[in-house]
C-alpha positions in Angstrom: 83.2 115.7 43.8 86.3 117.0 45.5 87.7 116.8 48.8 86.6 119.9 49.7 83.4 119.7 48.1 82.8 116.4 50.1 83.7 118.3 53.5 81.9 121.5 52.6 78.6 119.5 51.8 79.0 117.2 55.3 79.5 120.3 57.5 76.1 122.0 55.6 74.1 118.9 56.2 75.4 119.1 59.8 74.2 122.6 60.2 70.8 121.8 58.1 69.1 119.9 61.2 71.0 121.6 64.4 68.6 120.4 66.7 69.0 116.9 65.6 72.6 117.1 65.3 73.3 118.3 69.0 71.0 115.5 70.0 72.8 112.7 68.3 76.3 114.4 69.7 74.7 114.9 73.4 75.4 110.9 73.5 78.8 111.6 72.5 79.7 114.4 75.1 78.0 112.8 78.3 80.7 109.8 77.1 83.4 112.2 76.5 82.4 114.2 79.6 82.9 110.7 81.5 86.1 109.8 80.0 87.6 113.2 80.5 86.8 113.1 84.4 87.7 109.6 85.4 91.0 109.5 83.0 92.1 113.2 84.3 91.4 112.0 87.9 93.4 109.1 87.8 96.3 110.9 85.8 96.5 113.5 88.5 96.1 111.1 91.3 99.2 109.8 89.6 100.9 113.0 89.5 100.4 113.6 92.9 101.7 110.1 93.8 105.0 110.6 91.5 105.3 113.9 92.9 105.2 112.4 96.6 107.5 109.8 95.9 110.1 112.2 94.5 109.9 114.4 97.6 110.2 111.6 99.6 113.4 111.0 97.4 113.7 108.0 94.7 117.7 108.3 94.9 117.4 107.4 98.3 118.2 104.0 99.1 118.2 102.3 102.5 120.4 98.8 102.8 120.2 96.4 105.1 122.7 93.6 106.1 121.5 90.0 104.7 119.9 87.5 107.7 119.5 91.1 110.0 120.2 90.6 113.2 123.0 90.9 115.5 124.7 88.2 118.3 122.4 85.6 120.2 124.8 85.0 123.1 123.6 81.5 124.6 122.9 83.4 127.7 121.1 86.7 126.3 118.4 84.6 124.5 116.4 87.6 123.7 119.0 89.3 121.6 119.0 88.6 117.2 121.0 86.4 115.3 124.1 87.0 113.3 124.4 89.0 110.5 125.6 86.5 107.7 127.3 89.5 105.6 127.3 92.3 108.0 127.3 96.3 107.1 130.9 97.5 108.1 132.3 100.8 108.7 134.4 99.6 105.8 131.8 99.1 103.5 130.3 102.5 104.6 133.5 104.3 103.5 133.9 102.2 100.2 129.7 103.7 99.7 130.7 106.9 100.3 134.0 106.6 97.9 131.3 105.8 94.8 131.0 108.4 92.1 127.3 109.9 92.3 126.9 109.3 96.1 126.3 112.2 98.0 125.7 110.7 101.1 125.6 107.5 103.2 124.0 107.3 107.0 124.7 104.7 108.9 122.2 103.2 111.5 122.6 101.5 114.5 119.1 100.0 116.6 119.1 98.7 120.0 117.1 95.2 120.9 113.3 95.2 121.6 113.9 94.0 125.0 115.9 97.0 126.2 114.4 99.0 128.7 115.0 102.6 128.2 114.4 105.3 130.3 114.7 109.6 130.6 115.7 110.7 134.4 115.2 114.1 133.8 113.3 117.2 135.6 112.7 115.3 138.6 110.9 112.4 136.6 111.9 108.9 135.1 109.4 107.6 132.1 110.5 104.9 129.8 111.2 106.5 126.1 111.7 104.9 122.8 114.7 105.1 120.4 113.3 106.7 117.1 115.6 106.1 113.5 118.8 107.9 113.1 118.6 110.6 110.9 115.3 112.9 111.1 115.0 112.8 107.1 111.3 111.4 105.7 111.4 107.5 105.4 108.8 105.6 102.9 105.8 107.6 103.9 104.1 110.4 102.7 105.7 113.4 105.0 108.2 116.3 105.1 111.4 117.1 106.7 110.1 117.8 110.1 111.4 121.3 111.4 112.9 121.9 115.1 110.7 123.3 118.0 113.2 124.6 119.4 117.1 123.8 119.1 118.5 121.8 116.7 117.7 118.5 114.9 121.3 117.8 114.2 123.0 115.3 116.3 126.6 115.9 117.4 129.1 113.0 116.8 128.3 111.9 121.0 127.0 112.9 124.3 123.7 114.4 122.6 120.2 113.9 121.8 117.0 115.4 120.2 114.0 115.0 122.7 110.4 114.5 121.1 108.3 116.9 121.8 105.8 114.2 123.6 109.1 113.7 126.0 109.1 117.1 127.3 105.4 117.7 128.0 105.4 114.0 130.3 108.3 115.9 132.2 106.0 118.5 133.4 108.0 121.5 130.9 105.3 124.1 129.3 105.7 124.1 125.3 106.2 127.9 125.8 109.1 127.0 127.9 111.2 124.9 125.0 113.9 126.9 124.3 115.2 126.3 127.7 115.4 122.7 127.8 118.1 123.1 124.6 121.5 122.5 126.7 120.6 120.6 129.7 121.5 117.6 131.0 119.5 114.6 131.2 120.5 110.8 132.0 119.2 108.0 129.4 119.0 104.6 131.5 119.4 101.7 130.1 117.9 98.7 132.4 117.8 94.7 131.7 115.1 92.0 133.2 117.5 91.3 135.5 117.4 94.5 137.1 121.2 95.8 135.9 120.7 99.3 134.9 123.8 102.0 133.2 123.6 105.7 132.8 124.0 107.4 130.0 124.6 111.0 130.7 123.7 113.4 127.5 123.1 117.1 126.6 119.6 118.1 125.0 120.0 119.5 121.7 117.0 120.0 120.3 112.8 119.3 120.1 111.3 117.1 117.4 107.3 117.6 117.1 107.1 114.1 117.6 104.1 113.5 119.9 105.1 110.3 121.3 108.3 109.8 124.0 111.1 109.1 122.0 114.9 110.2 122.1 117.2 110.4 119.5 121.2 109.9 119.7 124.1 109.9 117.6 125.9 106.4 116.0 128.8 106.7 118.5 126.4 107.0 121.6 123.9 104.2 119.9 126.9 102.2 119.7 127.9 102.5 123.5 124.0 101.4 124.7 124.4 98.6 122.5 127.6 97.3 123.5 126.8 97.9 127.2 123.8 95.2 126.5 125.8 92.8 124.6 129.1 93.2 127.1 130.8 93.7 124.4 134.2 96.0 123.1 134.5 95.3 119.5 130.2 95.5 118.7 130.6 97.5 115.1 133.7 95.5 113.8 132.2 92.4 114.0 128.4 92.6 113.7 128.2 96.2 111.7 125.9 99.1 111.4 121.7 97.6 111.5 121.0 99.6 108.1 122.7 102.7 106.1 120.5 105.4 103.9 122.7 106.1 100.8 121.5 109.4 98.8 122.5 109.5 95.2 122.7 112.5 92.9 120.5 111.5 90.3 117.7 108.5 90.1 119.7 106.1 87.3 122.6 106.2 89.6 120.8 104.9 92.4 119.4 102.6 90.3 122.7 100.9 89.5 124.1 101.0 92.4 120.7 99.2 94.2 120.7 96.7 91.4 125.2 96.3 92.4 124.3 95.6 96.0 122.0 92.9 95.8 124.2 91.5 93.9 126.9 91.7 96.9 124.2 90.0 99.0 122.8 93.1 101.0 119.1 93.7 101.0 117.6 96.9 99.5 114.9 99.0 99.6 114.2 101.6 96.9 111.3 103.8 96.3 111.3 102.8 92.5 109.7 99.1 93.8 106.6 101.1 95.7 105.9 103.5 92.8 106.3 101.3 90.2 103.4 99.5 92.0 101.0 102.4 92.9 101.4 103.1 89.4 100.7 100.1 87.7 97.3 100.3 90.1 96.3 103.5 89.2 96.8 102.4 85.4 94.2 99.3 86.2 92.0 102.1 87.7 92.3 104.1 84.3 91.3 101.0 82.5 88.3 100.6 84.6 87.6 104.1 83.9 87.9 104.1 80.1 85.6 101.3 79.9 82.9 102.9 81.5 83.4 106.0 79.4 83.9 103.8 76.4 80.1 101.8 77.5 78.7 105.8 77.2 80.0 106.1 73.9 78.8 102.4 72.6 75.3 104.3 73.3 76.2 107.6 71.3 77.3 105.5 68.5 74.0 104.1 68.3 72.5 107.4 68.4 74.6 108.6 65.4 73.7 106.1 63.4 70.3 106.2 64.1 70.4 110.0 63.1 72.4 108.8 59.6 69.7 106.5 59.2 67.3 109.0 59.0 69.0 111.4 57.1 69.4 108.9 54.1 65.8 108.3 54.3 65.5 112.7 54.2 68.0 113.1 51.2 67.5 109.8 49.4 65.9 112.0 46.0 69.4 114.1 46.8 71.3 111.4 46.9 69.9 110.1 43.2 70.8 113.6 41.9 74.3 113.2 43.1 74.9 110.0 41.2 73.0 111.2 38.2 75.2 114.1 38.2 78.2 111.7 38.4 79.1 111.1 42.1 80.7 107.8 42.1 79.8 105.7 45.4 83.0 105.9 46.4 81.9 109.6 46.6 78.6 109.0 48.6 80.1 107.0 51.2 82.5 109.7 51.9 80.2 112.3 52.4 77.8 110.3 54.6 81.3 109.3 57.1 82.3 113.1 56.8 78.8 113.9 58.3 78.9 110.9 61.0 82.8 112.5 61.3 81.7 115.7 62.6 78.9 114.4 64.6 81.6 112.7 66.7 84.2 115.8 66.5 81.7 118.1 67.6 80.9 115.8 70.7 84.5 115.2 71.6 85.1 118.9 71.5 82.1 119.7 73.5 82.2 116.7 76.4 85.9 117.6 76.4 85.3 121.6 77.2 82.7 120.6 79.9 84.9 118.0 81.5 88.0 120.6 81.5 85.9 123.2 83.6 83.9 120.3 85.3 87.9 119.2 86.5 88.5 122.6 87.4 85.7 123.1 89.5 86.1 119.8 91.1 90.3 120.9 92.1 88.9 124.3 93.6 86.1 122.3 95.6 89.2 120.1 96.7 91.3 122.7 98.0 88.7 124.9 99.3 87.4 121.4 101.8 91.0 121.1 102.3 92.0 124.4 103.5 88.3 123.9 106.0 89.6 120.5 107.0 93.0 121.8 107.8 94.7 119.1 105.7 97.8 120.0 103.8 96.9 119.3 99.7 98.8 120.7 96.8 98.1 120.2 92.9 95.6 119.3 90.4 93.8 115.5 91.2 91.9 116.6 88.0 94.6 116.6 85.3 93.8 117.1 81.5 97.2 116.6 79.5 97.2 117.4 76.0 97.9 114.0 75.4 94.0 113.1 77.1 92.1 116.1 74.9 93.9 114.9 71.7 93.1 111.1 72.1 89.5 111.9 73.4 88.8 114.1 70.3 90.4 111.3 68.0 88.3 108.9 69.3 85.2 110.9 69.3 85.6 111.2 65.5 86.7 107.8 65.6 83.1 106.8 67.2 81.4 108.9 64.7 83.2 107.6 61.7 82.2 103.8 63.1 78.6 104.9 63.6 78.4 105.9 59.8 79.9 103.0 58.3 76.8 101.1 57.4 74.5 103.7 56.6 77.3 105.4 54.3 77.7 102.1 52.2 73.3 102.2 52.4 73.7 105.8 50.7 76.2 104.1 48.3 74.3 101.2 46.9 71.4 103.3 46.6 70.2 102.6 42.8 69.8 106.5 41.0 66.7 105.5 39.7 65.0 104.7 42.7 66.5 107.4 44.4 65.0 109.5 42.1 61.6 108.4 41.8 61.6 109.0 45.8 58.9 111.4 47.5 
C-alpha cells in the first residue's frame, strides 16, 4: 500500500461510521473548545496589559537620588535626611545632553509636614501639592485634558488648580473659564505658626477631584527653601526625582541599567510588565492543563472507538495482509484513522472556540459601554500561533490514542483474521 492509499483508506473508514466518529471527536472539541478559550483569554489579557504599559510609556524612566531625602536640620526634626548622591541641575543637563533622550523633567516635593493652603475667592482651605508634570505615572490612565485653561506650567509665578479646588471655593464648573488668569495666594504655614505667601496666577483646571495645586520647579523651589531657610536648596540637596523620556525602549534600557550603576535609583516600566507577564503565563499554564485534563478523556474515547473498529474489520484486516500489506502497513492505516479523529476535533473545538471568543468580546464591550467603563480590544485573542498548535496537538492526541490498537491490528495473525465472523 502507498501513501496515498494508506490516507485514502483512513479518511473512508472515518466517513464509514460518521455517527461514531463525531462522538469519539466530541471529546476532542469540548477539550479544544477549552483550550482555545482559556489560552486566547489569557493571551489577550496580555495584550491588553502590554498595550497599557506602552501607553503609559516603557521609555519612560523616573530616577530618584540614592538615600532620598533632603536636610534634617537639628532644629527642623521633621524634615528628611541627606541625599547621599543627590540629583543636580548638572546631572539634569548631562541627561538631557545623551543621544536618544528626548526629554528629562525634573521634580522637586515639599515635606509632609508643610501646611499648605489656597486664600482665594474669599476662602482659605488647605490644598495638596500634586507631581510635577501632568503626564500618566505607573498606572493605568491617560494624559488628562484641561477643563479649562492650560495644563502647562510657566517657568514661575503660576499654577494649575484641580478641579476639586475650585468647586470648595464656591466657583460653578460652568463658570471655569474665568478663574484662568486670576490671582490667588498659596500659604505656606509651619507648627509654629510662621506662615509666607506665595502670590501666583491660575493657569489652568485639572479634572482632579481632590484639592490640589500644581506649580512650576522654580516656584516649588522657593516654598521649599522658605521651610528649610535656606539660599542655595537645589545646589546642594538637588531635584527629589527626574522623568527621562527616551526615543525608543533599548535606549532606555541602557541608559536605566548606566544609572544604577552611577548609584541613582530607577524605576522602569520593563520591571512591572515583565512581572504581570510572567503571571499571566503561570495563568496560561493553569489553563492548558485543564484543557489538556479534557483531552486525557477524548483520548480515551478514541481509542475506545479504534478498539472497536479492529474488532469490525478484523476479516478486512486478514485480507489486507493476505494481499501483501506488511504491518508496518496496518499500523499506519489504523494511526491515519486515530489522526483524523483528532484533526477533525481540533478543527471543530477550534471554530467553536473562535466564535465562542467573539461572542464573549462583543458581550464585553456591549456591558462596558452600559457600565460606562472605558475598554478597548480583544480579551479573547486567537493568534495563528494558538489554532496551529491546538490543531497539532489535536492530531497529536489522536495519533497517541491509536498507538496501541494500531500495533493490535498489526500483530493480528492473517489466518485468524480470516477465519473471523
Amino acid at each position: 500500500m502507498t501513501l496515498h492509499d494508506q490516507v485514502r483508506t483512513a479518511l473512508a473508514n472515518v466517513g464509514r461510521r460518521k455517527l461514531r466518529s463525531g462522538l469519539a471527536s466530541l471529546g476532542v472539541v469540548v477539550g479544544t473548545v477549552t483550550i482555545v478559550v482559556m489560552v486566547s483569554l489569557a493571551a489577550g489579557v496580555r495584550q491588553q496589559i502590554n498595550h497599557q504599559f506602552e501607553l503609559v510609556g516603557l521609555n519612560r524612566l523616573t530616577v530618584r537620588a540614592n538615600g532620598g531625602g533632603g536636610r534634617r536640620p537639628e532644629f527642623l526634626p521633621f524634615a528628611f535626611a541627606p541625599h547621599r548622591q543627590p540629583i543636580t541641575a548638572k546631572d539634569v543637563s548631562k541627561w538631557r545632553a545623551l543621544p536618544g533622550v528626548s526629554a528629562v523633567v525634573p521634580e522637586l516635593n515639599l515635606p509632609n509636614s508643610v501646611g499648605l493652603g489656597l486664600n482665594w475667592n474669599g476662602t482659605n482651605q488647605p490644598v495638596r501639592l500634586s507631581g510635577g508634570d501632568f503626564r500618566p505615572g505607573f498606572s493605568f490612565q491617560e494624559a488628562p485634558q484641561a477643563l479649562a485653561g492650560s495644563l502647562e506650567l510657566p517657568e514661575t509665578n503660576g499654577l494649575v488648580l484641580s478641579q476639586g479646588a475650585v468647586l470648595a471655593a464656591g466657583v460653578a464648573s460652568n463658570a471655569f473659564a474665568h478663574v484662568v488668569g486670576q490671582k490667588v495666594e498659596v500659604i505656606l504655614r509651619t507648627s509654629r505658626g510662621e506662615t509666607q505667601s506665595f502670590p501666583l496666577r491660575v493657569q489652568g483646571i485639572s479634572p482632579d477631584y481632590s484639592p490640589t495645586i500644581q506649580v512650576s520647579i522654580a516656584d516649588c523651589l522657593a516654598m521649599k527653601s522658605w521651610w528649610f531657610n535656606a539660599t542655595n536648596l537645589l545646589a546642594t540637596e538637588g531635584y527629589d526625582a527626574a522623568t527621562i523620556r527616551t526615543v525608543d525602549v533599548p535606549r532606555a534600557n541602557t541608559l536605566s541599567a548606566a544609572l544604577r550603576k552611577e548609584g541613582f535609583q530607577v524605576q522602569s516600566l520593563e520591571l512591572f510588565m515583565t512581572v504581570a507577564n510572567r503571571i499571566v503565563t503561570v495563568i496560561t499554564m493553569m489553563f492548558l492543563l485543564i484543557g489538556g485534563i479534557a483531552l486525557l478523556v477524548a483520548t480515551i474515547g478514541i481509542a475506545n472507538t479504534m478498539v472497536m473498529a479492529i474488532y469490525e474489520r478484523t476479516r478486512e484486516i486478514g485480507i489486507l495482509k493476505a494481499m501483501g500489506a506488511s504491518q508496518r502497513e496496518i499500523r499506519q492505516l489504523f494511526m491515519f484513522e486515530a489522526g483524523f479523529l483528532g484533526l477533525l476535533g481540533g478543527v471543530c473545538g477550534l471554530l467553536l472556540g473562535w466564535l465562542l471568543g467573539l461572542g464573549l468580546n462583543q458581550a464585553i464591550e456591549i456591558y462596558s459601554r452600559w457600565r460606562e467603563v472605558p475598554m478597548h480590544g480583544k480579551f479573547f485573542l486567537v493568534t495563528p500561533t494558538l489554532a496551529v498548535g491546538v490543531l497539532l496537538f489535536a492530531t497529536f492526541i489522536g495519533l497517541v490514542a491509536g498507538l496501541l490498537p494500531a500495533q493490535r491490528a498489526a500483530r493480528l495473525d492473517p489466518l485468524e483474521a480470516l477465519r473471523h465472523e
